[in-house]
FIDO-974937 format. One line per 4 residues: their letters; for each residue x, y, z of C-alpha. Coordinates in Angstrom, 2 decimals. Layout:
BEGIN
A) X:Y:Z ~ ... $
//
This chain:
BEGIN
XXXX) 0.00:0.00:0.00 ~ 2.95:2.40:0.68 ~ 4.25:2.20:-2.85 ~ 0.68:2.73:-4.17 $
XXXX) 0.60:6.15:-1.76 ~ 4.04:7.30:-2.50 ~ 3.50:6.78:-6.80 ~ 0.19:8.84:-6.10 $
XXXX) 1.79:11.72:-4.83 ~ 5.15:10.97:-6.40 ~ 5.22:14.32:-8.01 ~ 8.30:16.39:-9.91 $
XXXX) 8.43:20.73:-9.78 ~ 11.22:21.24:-13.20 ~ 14.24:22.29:-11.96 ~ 13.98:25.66:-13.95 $
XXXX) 10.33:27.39:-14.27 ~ 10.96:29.40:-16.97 ~ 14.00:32.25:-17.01 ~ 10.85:34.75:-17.57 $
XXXX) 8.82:33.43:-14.45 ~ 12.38:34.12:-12.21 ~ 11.78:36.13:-9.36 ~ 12.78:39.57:-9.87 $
XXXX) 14.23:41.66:-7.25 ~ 11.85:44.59:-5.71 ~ 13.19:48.04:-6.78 ~ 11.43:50.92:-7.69 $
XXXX) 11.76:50.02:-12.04 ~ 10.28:46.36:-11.00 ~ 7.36:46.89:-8.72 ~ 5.63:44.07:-7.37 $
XXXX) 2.22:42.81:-9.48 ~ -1.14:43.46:-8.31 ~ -2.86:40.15:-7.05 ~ -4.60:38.79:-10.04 $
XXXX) -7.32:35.79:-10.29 ~ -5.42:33.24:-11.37 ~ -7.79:30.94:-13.75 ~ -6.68:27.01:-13.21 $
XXXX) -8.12:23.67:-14.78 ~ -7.54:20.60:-14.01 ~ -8.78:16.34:-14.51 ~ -10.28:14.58:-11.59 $
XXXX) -7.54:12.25:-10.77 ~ -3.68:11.71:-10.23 ~ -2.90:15.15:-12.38 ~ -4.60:16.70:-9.62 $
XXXX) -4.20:15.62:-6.73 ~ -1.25:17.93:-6.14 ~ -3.35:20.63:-6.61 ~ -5.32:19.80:-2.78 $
XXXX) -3.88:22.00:-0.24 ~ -3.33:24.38:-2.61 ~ -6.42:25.35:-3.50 ~ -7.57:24.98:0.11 $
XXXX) -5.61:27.65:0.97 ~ -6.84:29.73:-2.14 ~ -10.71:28.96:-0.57 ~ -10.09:30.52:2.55 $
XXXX) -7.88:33.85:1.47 ~ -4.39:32.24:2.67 ~ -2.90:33.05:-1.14 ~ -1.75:36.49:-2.03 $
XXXX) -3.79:35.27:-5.83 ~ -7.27:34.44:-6.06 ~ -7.50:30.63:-7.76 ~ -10.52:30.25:-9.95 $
XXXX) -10.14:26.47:-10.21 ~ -12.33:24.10:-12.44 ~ -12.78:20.47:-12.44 ~ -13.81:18.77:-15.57 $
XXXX) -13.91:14.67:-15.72 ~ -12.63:15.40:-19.86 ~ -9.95:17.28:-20.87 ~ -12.41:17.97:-24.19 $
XXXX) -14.37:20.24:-21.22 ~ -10.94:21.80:-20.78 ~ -9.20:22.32:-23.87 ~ -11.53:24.95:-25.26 $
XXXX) -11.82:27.23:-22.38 ~ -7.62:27.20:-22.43 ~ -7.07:27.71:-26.57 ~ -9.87:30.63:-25.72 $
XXXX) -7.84:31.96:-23.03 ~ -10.31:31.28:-20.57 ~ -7.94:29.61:-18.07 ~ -4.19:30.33:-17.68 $
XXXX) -3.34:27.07:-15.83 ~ -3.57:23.32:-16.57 ~ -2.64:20.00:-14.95 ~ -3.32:17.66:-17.58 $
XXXX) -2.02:14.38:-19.15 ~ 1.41:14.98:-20.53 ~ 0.35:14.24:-23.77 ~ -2.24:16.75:-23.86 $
XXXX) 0.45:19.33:-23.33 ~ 2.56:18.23:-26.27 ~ -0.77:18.54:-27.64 ~ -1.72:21.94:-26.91 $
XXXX) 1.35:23.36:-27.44 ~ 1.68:22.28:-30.89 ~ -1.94:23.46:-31.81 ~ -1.30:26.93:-30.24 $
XXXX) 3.01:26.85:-32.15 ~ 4.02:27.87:-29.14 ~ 1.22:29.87:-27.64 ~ 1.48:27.38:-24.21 $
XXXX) 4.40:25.88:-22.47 ~ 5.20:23.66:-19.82 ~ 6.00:24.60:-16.14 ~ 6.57:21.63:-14.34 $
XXXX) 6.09:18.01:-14.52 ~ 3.65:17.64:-11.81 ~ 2.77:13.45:-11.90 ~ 4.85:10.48:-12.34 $
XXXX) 3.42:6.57:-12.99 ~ 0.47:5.96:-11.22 ~ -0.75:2.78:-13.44 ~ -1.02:-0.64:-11.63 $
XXXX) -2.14:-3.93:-13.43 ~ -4.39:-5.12:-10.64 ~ -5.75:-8.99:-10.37 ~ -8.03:-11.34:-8.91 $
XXXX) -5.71:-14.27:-9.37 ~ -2.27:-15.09:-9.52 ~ -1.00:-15.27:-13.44 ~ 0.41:-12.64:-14.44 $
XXXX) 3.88:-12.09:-12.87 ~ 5.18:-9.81:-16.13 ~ 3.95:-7.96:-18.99 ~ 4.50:-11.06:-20.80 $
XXXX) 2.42:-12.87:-19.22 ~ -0.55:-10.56:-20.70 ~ -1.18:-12.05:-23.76 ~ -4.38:-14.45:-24.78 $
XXXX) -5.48:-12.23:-21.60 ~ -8.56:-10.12:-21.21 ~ -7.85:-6.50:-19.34 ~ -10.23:-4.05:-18.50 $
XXXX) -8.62:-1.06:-18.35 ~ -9.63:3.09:-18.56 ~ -7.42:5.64:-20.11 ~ -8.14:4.65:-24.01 $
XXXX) -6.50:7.49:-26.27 ~ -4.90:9.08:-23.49 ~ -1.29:8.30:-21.47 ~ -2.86:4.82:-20.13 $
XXXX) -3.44:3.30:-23.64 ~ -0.27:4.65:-25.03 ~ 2.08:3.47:-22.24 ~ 0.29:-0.25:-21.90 $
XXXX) 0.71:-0.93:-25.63 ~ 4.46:0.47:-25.54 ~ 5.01:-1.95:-22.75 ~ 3.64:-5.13:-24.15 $
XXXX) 5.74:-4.21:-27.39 ~ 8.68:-3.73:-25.40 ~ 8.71:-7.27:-23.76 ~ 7.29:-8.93:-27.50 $
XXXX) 3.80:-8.97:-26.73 ~ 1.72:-7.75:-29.77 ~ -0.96:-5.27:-28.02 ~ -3.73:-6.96:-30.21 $
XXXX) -3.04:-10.60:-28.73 ~ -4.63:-8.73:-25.29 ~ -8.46:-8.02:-25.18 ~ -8.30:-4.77:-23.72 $
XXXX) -12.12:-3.63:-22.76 ~ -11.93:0.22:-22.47 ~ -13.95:1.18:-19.80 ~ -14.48:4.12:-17.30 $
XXXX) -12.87:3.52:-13.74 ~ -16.48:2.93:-12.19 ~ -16.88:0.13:-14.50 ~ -13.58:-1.47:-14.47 $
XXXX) -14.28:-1.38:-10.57 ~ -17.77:-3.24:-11.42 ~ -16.40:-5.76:-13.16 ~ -13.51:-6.35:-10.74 $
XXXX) -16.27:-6.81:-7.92 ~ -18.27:-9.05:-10.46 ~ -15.59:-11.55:-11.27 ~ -13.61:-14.52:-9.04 $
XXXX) -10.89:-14.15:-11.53 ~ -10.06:-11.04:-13.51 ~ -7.38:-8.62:-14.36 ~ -7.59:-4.89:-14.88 $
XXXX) -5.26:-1.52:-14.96 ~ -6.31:1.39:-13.38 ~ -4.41:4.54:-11.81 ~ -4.47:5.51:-8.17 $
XXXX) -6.93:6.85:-6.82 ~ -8.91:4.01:-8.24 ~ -6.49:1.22:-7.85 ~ -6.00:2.10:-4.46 $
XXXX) -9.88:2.15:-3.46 ~ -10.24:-1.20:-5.20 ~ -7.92:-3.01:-3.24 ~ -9.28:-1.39:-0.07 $
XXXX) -12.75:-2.59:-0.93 ~ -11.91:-6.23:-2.31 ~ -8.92:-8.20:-0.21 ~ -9.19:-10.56:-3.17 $
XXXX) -7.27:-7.96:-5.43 ~ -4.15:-8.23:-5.62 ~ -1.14:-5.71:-7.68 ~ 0.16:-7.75:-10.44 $
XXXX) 2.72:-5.28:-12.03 ~ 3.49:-1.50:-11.21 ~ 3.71:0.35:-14.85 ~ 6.14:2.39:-13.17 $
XXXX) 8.78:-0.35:-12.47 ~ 8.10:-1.93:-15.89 ~ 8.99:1.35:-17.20 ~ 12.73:1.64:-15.21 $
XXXX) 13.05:-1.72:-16.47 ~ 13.91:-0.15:-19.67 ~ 16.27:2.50:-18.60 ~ 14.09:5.25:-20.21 $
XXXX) 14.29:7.65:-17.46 ~ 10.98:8.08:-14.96 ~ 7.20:7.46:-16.32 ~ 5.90:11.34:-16.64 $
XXXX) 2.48:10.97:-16.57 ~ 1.16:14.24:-16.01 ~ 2.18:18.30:-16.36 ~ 1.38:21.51:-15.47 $
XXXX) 0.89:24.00:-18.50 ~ 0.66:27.95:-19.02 ~ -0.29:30.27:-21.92 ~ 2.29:32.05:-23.03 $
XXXX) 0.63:35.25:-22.80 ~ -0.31:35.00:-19.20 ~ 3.41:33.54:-18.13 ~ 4.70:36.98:-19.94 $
XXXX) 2.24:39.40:-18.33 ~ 2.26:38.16:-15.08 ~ 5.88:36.38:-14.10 ~ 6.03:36.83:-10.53 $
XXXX) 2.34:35.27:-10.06 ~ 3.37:32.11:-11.81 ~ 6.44:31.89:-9.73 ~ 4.90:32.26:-6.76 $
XXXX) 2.07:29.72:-7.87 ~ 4.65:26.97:-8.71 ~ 6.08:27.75:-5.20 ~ 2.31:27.16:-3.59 $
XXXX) 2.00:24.30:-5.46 ~ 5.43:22.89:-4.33 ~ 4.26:23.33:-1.31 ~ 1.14:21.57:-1.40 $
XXXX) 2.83:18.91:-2.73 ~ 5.41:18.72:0.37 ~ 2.08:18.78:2.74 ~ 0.12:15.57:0.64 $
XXXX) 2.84:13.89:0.62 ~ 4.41:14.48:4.48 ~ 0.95:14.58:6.08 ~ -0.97:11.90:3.72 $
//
């Protein structure tokens, strides 16, 4: 259970933020900004869980920055409202970022990378001991089109598993869960939260493989699951909010992760 806690809030601020979000020093030519609202979005899930204390703080006036934060179960709720410049801040998918930055050439860019691996290949059972061991099997699974689906077929590839020799039954986490409860023997991948919660609620569960170690297996560097983008714009205009943001958000890391 501790490696399941520690993966879920196993989270990575980038060593630089930006030369143009650097804290300037307070003289008379650079005055200090005026608090602004700072607009953030964000998926239900791992990408952002970092995000708790946060905007706990932001609720009850402890921020010098108002955070107007949004929720959305789809980053298609998401995406709009940011290329519209509707939001400033996102913790999304790292895909998506890649994504959005080439559709805007440059208009967004990255801040930090704010989630590493949180995938788990979860069973009722005991046959599957490696990512070999997948194929002829059936795996319910969420994530199709986004980082989950990408990374699982990757991984079968890598260890000479074709991804079609796996049924893979795309479903949403509630139903993966459903079918988990359902079955005496079945095998599914979810991220934490839901992986976690499953196990909780069914002692019959067991975790299979961690995506995460697969991953170092192949001496690719960390799994980077998740970031935290800016427009452009908004990173220019206001440099010392988005500093100080990334330093909140640090922060609230530090305290999920020390205190839960």
């Amino acid at each position: 259970m501790k490696r399941f806690v520690s993966l879920l809030l196993a989270v990575l601020m980038a060593a630089a933020v930006l030369s143009g979000c650097a804290k300037q020093p307070q003289t008379p030519e650079t005055p200090q900004e005026e608090a602004v609202t700072i607009r953030v979005g964000g998926l239900k899930g791992p990408t952002s869980m970092g995000l708790v204390k946060l905007l706990d703080d932001a609720e009850n006036q402890k921020t010098a920055n108002a955070i107007d934060f949004r929720m959305a179960a789809s980053a298609n709720e998401l995406n709009p409202l940011f290329l519209k410049g509707e939001l400033d801040i996102l913790a999304v998918p790292a895909n998506l970022g890649s994504v959005l930055y080439n559709k805007t050439q440059g208009g967004v860019k990255m801040l930090a990378v704010s989630t590493l691996g949180v995938l788990y290949i979860l069973e009722k059972g005991d046959s599957v001991q490696s990512m070999a061991d997948l194929a002829g099997k059936t795996v319910y699974a969420t994530g199709q089109g986004a980082n989950p689906e990408y990374v699982l077929n990757y991984l079968l590839t890598q260890n000479g598993v074709d991804p079609s020799q796996v049924d893979i039954q795309w479903m949403t986490a509630q139903e993966v869960t459903a079918q988990m409860a359902s079955s005496d023997s079945a095998i599914c991948m979810l991220p934490v939260p839901a992986a976690t919660a499953l196990m909780m609620k069914d002692e019959g569960v067991r975790q299979a493989l961690s995506l995460s170690d697969e991953w170092d297996k192949l001496g690719q560097g960390s799994l980077a699951m998740g970031c935290v983008v800016g427009r452009t714009q908004f990173i220019e205009e206001h440099p010392e909010t988005v500093d100080a943001f990334l330093d909140l958000y640090g922060d609230s890391i530090t305290f999920m992760s020390d205190e839960h």
